[in-house]
N, C-alpha and C positions, 0 to 999 in steps of 0.2 A: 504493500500500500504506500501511496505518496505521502511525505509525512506532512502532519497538519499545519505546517508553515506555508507550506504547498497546497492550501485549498482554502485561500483566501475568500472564493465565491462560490463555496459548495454547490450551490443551487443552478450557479452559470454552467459549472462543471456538468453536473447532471443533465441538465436541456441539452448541453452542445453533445456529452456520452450517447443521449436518446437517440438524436438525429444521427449521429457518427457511426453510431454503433458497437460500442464498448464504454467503458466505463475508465474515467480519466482518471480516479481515485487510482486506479491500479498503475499509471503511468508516470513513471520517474523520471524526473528530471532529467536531460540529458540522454535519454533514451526515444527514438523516433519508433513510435511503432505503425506497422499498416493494418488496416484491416480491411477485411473484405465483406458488404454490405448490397441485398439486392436493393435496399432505399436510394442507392445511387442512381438507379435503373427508372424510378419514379420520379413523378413531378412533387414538389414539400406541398403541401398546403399553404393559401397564400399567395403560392412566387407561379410564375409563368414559364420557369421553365425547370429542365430536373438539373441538380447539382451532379453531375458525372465524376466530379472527384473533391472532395473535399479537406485540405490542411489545416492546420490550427497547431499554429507556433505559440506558447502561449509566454505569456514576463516572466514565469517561476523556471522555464527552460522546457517544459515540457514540449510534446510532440506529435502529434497521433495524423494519421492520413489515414480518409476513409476512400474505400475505390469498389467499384462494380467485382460483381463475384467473375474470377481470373484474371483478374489485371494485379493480383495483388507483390508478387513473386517480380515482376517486370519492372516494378512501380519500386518496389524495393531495392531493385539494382541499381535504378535511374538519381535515387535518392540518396545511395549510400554515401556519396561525398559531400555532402551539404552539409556544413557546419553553421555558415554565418547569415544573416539575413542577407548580407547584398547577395550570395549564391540562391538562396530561397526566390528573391526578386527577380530572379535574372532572368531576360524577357527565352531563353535559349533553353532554360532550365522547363520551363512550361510549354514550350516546344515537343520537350523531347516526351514531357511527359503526356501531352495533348495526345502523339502519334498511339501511346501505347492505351491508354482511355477511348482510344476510336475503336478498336479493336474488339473491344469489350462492347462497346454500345450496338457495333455492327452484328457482332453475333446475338442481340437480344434483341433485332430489329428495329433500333432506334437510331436516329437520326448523328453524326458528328459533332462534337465540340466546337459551338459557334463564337464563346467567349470567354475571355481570359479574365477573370475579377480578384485584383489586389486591392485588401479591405482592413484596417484598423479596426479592433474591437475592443472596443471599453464596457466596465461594470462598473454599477454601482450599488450600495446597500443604504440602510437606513443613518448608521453612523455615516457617511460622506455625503447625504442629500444637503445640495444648499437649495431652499426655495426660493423662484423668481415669481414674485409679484407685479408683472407689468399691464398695464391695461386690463381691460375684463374678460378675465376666464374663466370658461362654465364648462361645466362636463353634459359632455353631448351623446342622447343613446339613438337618435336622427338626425336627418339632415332637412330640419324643417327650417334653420337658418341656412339662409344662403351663401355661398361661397364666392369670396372676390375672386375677379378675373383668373386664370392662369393658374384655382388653385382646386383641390382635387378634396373632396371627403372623403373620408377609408368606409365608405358606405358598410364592406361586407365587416365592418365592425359593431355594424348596429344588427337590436340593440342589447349585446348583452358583456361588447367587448372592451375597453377602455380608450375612452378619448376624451381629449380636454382640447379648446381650439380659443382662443383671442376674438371677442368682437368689437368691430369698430367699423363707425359707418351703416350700421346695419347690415353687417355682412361679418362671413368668419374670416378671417385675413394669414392667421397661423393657427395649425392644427399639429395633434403630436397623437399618435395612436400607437397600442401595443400591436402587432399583427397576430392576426389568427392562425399559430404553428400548430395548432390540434397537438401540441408537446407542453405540458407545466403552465398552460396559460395563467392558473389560477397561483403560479410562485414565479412565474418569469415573465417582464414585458420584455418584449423585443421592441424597440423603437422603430416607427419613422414618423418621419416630420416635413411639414412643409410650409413654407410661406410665401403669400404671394408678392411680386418685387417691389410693389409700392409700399411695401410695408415692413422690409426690413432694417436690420441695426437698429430696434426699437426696443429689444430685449424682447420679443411676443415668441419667439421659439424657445427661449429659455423658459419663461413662463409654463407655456402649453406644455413642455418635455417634462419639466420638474412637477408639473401636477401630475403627470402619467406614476414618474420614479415616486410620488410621495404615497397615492394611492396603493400599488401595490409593497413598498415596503413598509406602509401603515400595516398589512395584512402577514408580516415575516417574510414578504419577497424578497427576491432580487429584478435589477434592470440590466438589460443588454442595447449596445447602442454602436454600431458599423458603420461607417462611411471612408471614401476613398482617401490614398493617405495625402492627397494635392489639394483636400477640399478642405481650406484652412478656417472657414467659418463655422463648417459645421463640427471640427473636430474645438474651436472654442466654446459652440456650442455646450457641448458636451463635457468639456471640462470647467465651466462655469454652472454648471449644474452638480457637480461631485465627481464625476464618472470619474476612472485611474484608467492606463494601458489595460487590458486584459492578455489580447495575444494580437497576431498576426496571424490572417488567413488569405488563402490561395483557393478560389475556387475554379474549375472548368465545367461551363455550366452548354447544356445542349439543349434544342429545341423539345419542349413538354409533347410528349407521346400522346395520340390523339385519343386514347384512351385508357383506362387506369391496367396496370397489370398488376 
């Protein structure tokens, strides 16, 4: 077992095990493990398309890579020299491991590896929540207020999923929602967030975010919160609200299979 220095976000650990496919508790530091998972082969609930391979570097050193059942052995060898993050980044690195993830998707009849997603992943818990107060924010279980221009409601969250959104003008302007991962919804939000451009740098995405993270860790949750690592507002975002590093993930995600297997 990883020792308990090492499971800083228990609860993160466990959602990201569910979806992975094993259990992080069991993975040490310094140790890269793969495993092999037919959830690769599936679309998540949610997302649009299916994650065909999934890493997750995590701050404690940990390691884990989930891959379709037979890529697992391949995927192992492609990896065994990866020490450092700039090798994990490396656009040559996801290359090589794309060719051998096609492989795998073509013999379950699915579609190739359409895209390459490097993502920052932060947690937060109830000790690091800071709350933003900006403007008026209401928790929302419809979309009976309307949303300014350009900006989108997580409709399939109503009404029984958590969202908090900024109003002004008569209209919702910034909204932040847990998404629906059919995984821990009721101990892990997964973030996302949006606002629309006339209305940012006003603090309404900290706000709408931090009421999401306050809600569930009122209840003994946790929060998860991803975004690319060049998108430097929202990774303020998110560290103005508590979040810490969590890990570093590599996803290869391929076109959603037209029907569930």
């Amino acid at each position: 077992m990883a020792e308990e220095k090492h499971r800083a976000f228990p609860l993160v650990d466990r959602f990201h095990g569910i979806r992975m496919g094993l259990d992080l508790a069991d993975v040490s530091p310094g140790v890269m493990t793969v495993v092999e998972t037919a959830r690769r082969l599936r679309n998540e609930q949610s997302y649009g398309y299916v994650h065909a391979l999934w890493w997750l570097w995590l701050e404690d050193g940990r390691s884990a890579v989930s891959v379709p059942p037979g890529a697992g052995d391949d995927v192992r060898r492609v990896i065994s020299t990866v020490r450092t993050r700039e090798a994990f980044e490396d656009a040559a690195l996801a290359g090589l491991l794309r060719k051998r993830v096609d492989t795998a998707l073509r013999a379950a009849g699915l579609e190739d590896v359409d895209r390459v997603i490097h993502d920052l992943v932060f947690a937060c818990n109830a000790a690091l929540l800071c709350r933003h107060r900006h403007g008026d924010c209401r928790r929302f279980i419809n979309d009976s207020v309307p949303a300014a221009q350009g900006l989108r409601m997580p409709k399939h969250c109503f009404p029984d999923g958590i969202v908090y959104g900024v109003v002004e003008d008569d209209q919702v302007v910034s909204v932040a929602s847990a998404h629906r991962t059919g995984v821990m919804e009721d101990r892990v939000a997964d973030l996302g967030i949006g606002t629309a451009q006339a209305y940012r740098r006003r603090g309404y995405a900290q706000t709408a975010v931090s009421g999401v993270v306050e809600e569930i860790t009122g209840k003994s949750g946790e929060a998860r919160y991803s975004c690319s690592p060049d998108n430097a507002a929202s990774i303020a975002t998110a560290r103005s609200v508590g979040f810490v590093p969590y890990a570093v993930s590599l996803t290869l995600s391929a076109p959603s299979p037209e029907k569930e297997r």
